[in-house]
N, C-alpha and C positions, 0 to 999 in steps of 0.2 A: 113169602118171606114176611115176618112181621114187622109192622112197625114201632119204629120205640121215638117215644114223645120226645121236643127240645128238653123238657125237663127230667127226664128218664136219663138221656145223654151226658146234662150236664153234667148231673151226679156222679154218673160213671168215669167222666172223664176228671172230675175233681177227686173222684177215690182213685182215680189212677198218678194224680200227680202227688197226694200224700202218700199212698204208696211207694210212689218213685224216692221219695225224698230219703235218702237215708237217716234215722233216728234213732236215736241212743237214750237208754235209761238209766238216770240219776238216783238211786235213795237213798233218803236224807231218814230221821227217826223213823216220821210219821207218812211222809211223801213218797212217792215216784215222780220223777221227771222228768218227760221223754221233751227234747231240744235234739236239734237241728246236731247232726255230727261237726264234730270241730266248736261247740259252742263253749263258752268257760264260764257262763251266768249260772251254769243247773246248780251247780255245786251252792251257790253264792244265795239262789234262792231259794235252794231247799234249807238250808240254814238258818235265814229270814223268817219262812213257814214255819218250820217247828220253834222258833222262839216265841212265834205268835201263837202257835197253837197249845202251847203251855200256857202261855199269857192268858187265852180266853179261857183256860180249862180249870186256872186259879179261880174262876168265878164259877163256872158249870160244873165241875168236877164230874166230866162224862169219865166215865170207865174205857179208856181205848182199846184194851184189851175187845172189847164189843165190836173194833173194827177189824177182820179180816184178813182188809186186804191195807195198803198204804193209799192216802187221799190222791186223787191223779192229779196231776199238772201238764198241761201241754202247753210246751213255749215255743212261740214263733216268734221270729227276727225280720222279717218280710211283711208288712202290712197287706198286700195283694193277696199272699197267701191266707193271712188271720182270716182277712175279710170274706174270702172267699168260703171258710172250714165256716165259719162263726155261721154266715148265712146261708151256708147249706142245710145248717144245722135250726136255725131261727127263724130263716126268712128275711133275715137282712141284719146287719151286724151291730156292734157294738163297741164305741169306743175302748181302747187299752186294753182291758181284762172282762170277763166277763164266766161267771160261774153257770156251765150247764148240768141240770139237775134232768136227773131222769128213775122213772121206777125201778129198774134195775140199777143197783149202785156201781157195779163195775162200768158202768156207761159213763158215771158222773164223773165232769172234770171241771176242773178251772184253767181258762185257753186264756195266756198272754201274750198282746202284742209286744216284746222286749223295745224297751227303749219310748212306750208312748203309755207306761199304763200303770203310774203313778198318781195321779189323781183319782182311779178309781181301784186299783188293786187290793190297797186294805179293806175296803169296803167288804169286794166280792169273794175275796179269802175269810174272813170272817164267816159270809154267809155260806160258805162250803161247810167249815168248821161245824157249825149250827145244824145245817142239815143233813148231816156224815152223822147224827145222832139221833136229830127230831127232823124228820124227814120235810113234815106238815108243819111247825113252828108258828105263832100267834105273827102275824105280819108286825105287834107294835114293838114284840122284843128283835125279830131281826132285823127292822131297818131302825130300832132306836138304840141298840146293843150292838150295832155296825159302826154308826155313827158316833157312839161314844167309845169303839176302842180305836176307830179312824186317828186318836191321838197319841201312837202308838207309833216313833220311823225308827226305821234300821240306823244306826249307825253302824256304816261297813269298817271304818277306822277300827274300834271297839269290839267289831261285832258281838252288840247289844241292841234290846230294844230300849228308848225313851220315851218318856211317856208326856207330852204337853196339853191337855186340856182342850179337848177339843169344842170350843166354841161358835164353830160359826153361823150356827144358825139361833146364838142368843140374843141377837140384835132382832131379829124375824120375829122371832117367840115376846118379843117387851114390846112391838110393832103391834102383834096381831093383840093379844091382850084379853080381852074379854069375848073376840071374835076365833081363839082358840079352841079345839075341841076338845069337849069336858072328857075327861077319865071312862066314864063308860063308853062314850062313842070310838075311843078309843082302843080302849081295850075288848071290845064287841066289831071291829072293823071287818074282819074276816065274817064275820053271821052278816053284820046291818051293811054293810057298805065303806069303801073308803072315806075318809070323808077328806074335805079341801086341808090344807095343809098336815096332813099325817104325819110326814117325815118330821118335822119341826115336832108334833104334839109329842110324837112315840119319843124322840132323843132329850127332851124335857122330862117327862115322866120317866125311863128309865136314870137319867142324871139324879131325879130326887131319889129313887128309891137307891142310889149307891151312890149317896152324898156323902157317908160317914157317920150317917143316923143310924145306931145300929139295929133301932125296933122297923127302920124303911129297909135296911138290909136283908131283914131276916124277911119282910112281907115280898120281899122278888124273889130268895131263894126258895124258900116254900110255894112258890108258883109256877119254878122251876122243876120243882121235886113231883107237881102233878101232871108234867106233858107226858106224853105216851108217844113212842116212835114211831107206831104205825097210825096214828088216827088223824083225823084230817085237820085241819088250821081252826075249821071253825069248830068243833071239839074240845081242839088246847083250849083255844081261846075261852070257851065257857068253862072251861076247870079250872082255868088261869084266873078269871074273872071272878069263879067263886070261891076261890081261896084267897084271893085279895080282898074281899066281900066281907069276911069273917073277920079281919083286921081294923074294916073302915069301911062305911057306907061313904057313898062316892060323891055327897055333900062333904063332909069331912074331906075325903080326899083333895077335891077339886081347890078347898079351901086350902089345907096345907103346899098343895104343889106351887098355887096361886102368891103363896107368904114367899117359898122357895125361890119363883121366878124375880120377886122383889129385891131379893137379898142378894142375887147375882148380880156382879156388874160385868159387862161386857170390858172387851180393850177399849173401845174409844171411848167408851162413860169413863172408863179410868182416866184416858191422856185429858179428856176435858174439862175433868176435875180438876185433875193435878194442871192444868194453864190456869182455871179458876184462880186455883188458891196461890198458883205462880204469881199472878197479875195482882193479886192482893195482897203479898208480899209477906203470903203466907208459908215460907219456904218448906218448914217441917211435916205442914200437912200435903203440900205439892211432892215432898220427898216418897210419903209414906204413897200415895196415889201414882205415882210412875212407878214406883220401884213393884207394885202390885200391878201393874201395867205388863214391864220386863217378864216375871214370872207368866204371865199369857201368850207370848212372845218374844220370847228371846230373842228372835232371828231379826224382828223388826228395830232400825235404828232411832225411830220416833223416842220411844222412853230413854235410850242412852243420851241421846243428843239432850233431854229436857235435863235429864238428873247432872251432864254438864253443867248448865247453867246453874240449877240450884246447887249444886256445889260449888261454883263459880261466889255467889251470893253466901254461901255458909262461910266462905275463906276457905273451904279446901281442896287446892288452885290442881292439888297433882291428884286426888280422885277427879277434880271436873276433866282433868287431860286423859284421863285411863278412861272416861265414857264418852268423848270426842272421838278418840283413838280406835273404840268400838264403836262408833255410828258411823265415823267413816268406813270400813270396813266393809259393814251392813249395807253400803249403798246410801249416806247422806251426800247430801251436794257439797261437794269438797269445798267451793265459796263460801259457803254458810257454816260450815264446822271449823276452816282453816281461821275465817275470820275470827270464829270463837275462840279459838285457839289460843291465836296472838293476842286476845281482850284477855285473857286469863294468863297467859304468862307473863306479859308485863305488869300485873297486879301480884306475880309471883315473885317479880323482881329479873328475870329472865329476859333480858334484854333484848339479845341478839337471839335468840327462838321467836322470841314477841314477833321482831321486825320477819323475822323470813316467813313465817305464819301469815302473816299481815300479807306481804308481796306475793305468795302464792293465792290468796284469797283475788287481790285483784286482775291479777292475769287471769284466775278464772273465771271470775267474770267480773271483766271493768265496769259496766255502767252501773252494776249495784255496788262495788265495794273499792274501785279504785280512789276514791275522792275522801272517802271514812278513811280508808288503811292507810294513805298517804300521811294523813291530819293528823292519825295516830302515831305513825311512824316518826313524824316533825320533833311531838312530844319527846320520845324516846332520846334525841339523840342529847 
């Protein structure tokens, strides 16, 4: 009788529990779905997927017809289980989502852990998208061409995509500075080597070149228009490179990206302007800096609560209360916005809102604002 190795076995025994599992297939335009029987997400994500794969195809404009078959999706709702497909499959897993690519495309899926793979699922959908086309793709356009559609969320309400600006690594990027890696290291990554911070260089470089410049537009799509499906990364990458090459020697470039990264402010360059010019009682230009803060951030309450005040300070007492109203909301400290509240409605002439503004402030929390709210409440009466 033969023997079959612990790792022989596990195999077999993990193809027998996906097999066991009863699974059903969702398709959506572009998608199949295969979820867990009884699950009611396929529908929800295959919906999600093909808005996005429109979304990135506004830019690529791959021919779909070139696809076959529908892109796979495989969702799990059981982590044990993900963990277990993912690193059978890997070698050890992956948080949330994670896109596996293989020579055969019928093999290639994107496996989701449902309910934990939100922070990296745009990402790895993207790079499905990317390689369902350009198999080999230059390393700086799919993780810098991920990263910048990463600001892309579903709203389910709507079901739509929105689209917010995805920034977070322009803080990194103004950090690193001169110790960033120039445009050819770059874009030669795949031939010479990764180099230390990539992720950051590639989602820089791709932000300039689809800034809204339209002569940096046209230098990514025509370096787009020279990948080849079958050849390999380090290939693109040198076609890529010498079609950008003909637009700009990569002095020039290094220089323009370098002007580029100047002229970007991050959120917090914004909020710390806009307190600057607050504290210097500069209101109009603190106005104009939060409110270009907000568009970075909608979700955050930091700029509503600020452009309170400076509305507070302009005299206009019911916009300062409609961005109190939104930064509570948001998750402000209800003591700190309520007391602002009640400082803004009794300059409104609002009395009796002033006063109950004010007493909720100190119930929540007495030792910062029960002794102010009292003092001010005294006034009132």
């Amino acid at each position: 009788m033969k023997k079959i190795s612990c790792g022989v076995l596990a195999a077999l025994c993990l193809g027998s529990l996906i097999n066991a599992q009863e699974w059903v297939s969702v398709k959506s335009q572009y998608y199949e779905i295969l979820a867990p029987a009884g699950n009611a997400d396929a529908v929800r994500i295959g919906k999600e997927l093909d808005l996005r794969f429109e979304a990135y195809n506004g830019l690529f404009h791959f021919d779909p017809s070139l696809r076959r078959e529908n892109l796979k999706v495989r969702l799990f709702t059981d982590k044990a289980a993900y963990d277990e497909y993912v690193g059978s499959r890997l070698g050890s897993t992956r948080d949330g989502a994670v896109y596996l690519h293989y020579s055969t495309p019928e093999n290639r899926e994107l496996v989701i852990n449902r309910g934990n793979e939100e922070r990296v699922f745009a990402h790895q959908a993207f790079v499905q998208f990317l390689r369902a086309f350009i198999a080999n793709p230059p390393s700086w356009i799919r993780e810098g061409a991920a990263v910048y559609f990463n600001g892309l969320k579903f709203n389910a309400e709507r079901g739509v995509l929105d689209y917010e600006e995805n920034l977070a690594w322009l803080d990194t990027v103004k950090k690193l500075n001169a110790s960033l890696p120039g445009a050819e290291a770059v874009l030669l990554a795949d031939k010479n080597g990764i180099p230390a911070n990539f992720q950051a260089a590639s989602w820089i470089l791709v932000s300039f070149f689809l800034s809204g410049n339209r002569d940096n537009f046209r230098i990514f799509t025509d370096a787009l228009m020279v990948l080849s499906p079958d050849e390999s990364a380090e290939v693109n990458s040198d076609m890529a490179r010498y079609r950008i090459g003909l637009f700009n020697d990569m002095v020039a470039l290094n220089k323009a990206v370098s002007g580029y990264i100047a002229s970007k402010k991050s959120f917090n360059e914004l909020v710390n302007a806009g307190q600057k010019a607050y504290t210097e009682k500069n209101f109009n230009a603190a106005e104009s800096s939060f409110k270009e803060a907000l568009e970075l951030k909608k979700d955050s309450y930091v700029p509503h609560y600020f452009l309170g005040l400076v509305s507070y300070e302009l005299k206009a007492y019911d916009r300062a209360e409609r961005y109190y109203q939104a930064a509570l909301g948001l998750g402000a400290g209800r003591a700190l916005v309520q007391y602002a509240r009640g400082v803004n409605a009794a300059a409104a002439g609002k009395k009796a809102e002033a006063r109950q503004y004010l007493r909720d402030a100190a119930d929540a929390s007495p030792a910062q604002y029960k002794a102010r709210a009292e003092a001010l409440i005294d006034k009132l009466k």
